[in-house]
N, C-alpha and C positions, 0 to 999 in steps of 0.2 A: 504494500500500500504506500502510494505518493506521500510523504510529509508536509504536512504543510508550512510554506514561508511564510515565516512571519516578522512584517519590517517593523523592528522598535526604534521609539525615539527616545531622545535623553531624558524624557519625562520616566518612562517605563525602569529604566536602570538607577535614575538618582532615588525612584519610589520605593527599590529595595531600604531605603534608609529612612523613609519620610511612613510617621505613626498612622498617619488616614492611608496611605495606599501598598503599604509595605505586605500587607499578608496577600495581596490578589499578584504583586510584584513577584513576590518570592516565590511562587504557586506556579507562575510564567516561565521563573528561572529554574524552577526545577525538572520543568515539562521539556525544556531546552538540555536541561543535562542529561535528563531520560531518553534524550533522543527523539520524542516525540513530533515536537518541531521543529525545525532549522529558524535558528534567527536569521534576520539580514537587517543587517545597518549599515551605514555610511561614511562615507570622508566629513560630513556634515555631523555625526554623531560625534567621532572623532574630534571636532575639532569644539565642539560643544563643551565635551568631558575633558578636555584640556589643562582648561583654571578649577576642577570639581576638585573636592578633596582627595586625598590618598586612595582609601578606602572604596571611592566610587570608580578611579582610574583603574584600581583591582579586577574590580567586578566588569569593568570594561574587555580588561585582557584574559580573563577567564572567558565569557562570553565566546571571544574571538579563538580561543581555543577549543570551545566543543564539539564541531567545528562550525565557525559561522560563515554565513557570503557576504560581501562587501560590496558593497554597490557605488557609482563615484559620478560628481557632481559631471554635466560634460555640454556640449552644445545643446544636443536632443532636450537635456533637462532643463537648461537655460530655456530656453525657446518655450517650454510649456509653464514657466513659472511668468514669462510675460505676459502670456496669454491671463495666467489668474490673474495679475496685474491689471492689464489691460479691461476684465469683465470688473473691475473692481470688487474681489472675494477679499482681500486682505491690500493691505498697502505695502511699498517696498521696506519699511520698517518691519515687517514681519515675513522678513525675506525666508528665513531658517524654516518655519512653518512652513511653507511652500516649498520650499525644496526638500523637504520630508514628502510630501502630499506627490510632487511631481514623480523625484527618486522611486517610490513606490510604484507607481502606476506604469513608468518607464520600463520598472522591473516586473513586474505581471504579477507581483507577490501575492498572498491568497488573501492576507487581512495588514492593516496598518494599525499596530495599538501605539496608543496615549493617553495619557492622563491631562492632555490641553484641551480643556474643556470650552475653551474660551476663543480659540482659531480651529480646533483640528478634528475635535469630537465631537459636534455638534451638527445636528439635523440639516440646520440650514446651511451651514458651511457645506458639508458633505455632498448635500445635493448639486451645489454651486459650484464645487470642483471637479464630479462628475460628469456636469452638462458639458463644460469646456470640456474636460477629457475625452466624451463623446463628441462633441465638437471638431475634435484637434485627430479623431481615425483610433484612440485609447479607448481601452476596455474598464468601465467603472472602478472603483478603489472602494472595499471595504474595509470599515474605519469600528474599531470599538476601542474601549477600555480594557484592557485585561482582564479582569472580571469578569466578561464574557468570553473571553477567548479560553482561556485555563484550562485542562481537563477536568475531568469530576473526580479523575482518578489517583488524588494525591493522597499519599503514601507519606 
């Protein structure tokens, strides 16, 4: 059976640390260790987790050891984040959000979790990046929380 990718943002990894999202975080990373599904993140994750604490940089290079796929900012990506630009879904100040959203969609990945409740996880956003996406010849992006994504089958 295929595994499913699953692209995380920095929300989803610093959450391992953070009390409100830490048990559905952990639940994520353990379904990643289990093998269950392959992470995928980015040069944008990366550069995210940079100035994070020690601890968070950790769980960054664990991650990228289970093994993970890496996915990297490039023309293609550029081009569909002006597009969200251009429909105005976000502003270029929330450039990073958007090239999470694009990154993802670019990649065919099977779900996008975050805990950005505020640009990324949200109905109406979702639908708003979607239509570009379909728009632009790209195949929709599903978007949730880890919470919904997690197995039921934690151990």
């Amino acid at each position: 059976m295929k595994k499913l990718r699953v692209y995380l943002d920095t929300s989803v990894i610093g959450g391992c640390f953070d009390p409100e999202f830490e048990e559905w975080s952990e639940a994520l990373m353990n379904d990643f260790r289990k093998g269950r599904y392959l992470a995928v993140v980015s040069n944008v994750v990366e550069k995210e987790i940079e100035p994070a604490p020690e601890f968070v940089r950790e769980l960054y290079t664990e991650i990228l050891s289970l093994p993970a796929e890496v996915v990297q900012v490039d023309a293609e990506v550029l081009s569909l984040v002006e597009q969200y630009i251009a429909h105005q879904i976000l502003t270029q100040q929330f450039i990073d959000d958007m090239l999470h959203i694009s990154l993802a969609t670019i990649a065919e990945v099977d779900v996008l979790v975050s805990w950005n409740f505020k640009h990324i996880v949200r109905l109406d956003k979702i639908r708003l990046f979607n239509a570009v996406n379909l728009e632009q010849g790209y195949k929709p992006l599903t978007i949730y929380s880890p919470r919904e994504v997690i197995s039921n089958d934690q151990e």
